[in-house]
C-alpha positions as CSV (number, residue, x, y, z in Angstrom):
1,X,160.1,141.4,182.0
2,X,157.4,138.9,183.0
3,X,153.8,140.4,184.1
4,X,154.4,138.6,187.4
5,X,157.5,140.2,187.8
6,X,156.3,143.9,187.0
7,X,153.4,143.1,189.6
8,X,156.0,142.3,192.3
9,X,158.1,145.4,191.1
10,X,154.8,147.6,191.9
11,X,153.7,146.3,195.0
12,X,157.2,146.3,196.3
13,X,157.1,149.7,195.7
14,X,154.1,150.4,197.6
15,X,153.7,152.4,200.6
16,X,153.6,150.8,204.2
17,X,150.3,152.0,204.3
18,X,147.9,148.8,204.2
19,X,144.9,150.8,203.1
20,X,147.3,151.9,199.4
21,X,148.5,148.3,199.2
22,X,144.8,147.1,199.4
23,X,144.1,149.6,196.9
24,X,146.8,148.7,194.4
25,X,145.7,145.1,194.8
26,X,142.1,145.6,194.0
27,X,143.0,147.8,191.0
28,X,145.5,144.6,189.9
29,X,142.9,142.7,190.1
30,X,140.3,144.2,187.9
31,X,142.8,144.6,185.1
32,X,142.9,140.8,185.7
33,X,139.3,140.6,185.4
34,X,138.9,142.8,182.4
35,X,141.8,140.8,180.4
36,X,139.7,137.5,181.1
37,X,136.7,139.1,180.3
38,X,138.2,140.1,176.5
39,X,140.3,136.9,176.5
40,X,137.5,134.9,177.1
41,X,134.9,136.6,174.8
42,X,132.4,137.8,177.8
43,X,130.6,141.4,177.1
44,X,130.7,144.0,179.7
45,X,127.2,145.2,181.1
């Protein structure tokens, strides 16, 4: 399954609740930011 797809899966499967889907999209998005980081060759502070 493609990572786009599994991130559709989740967030499909998300709550009504707006505040839980902001929440879930904030958490995708530092995993995002911390596979760039690696990929990328950055150091953390």
């Amino acid at each position: 399954m493609s990572m786009w797809a599994c991130v559709k899966r989740w967030l499909s499967q998300a709550t009504c609740d707006k505040t839980e889907l902001n929440r879930k999209i904030i958490r995708i998005r530092k995993c995002f930011d911390e596979a760039n980081d690696v990929v990328c060759g950055r150091k953390k502070k």
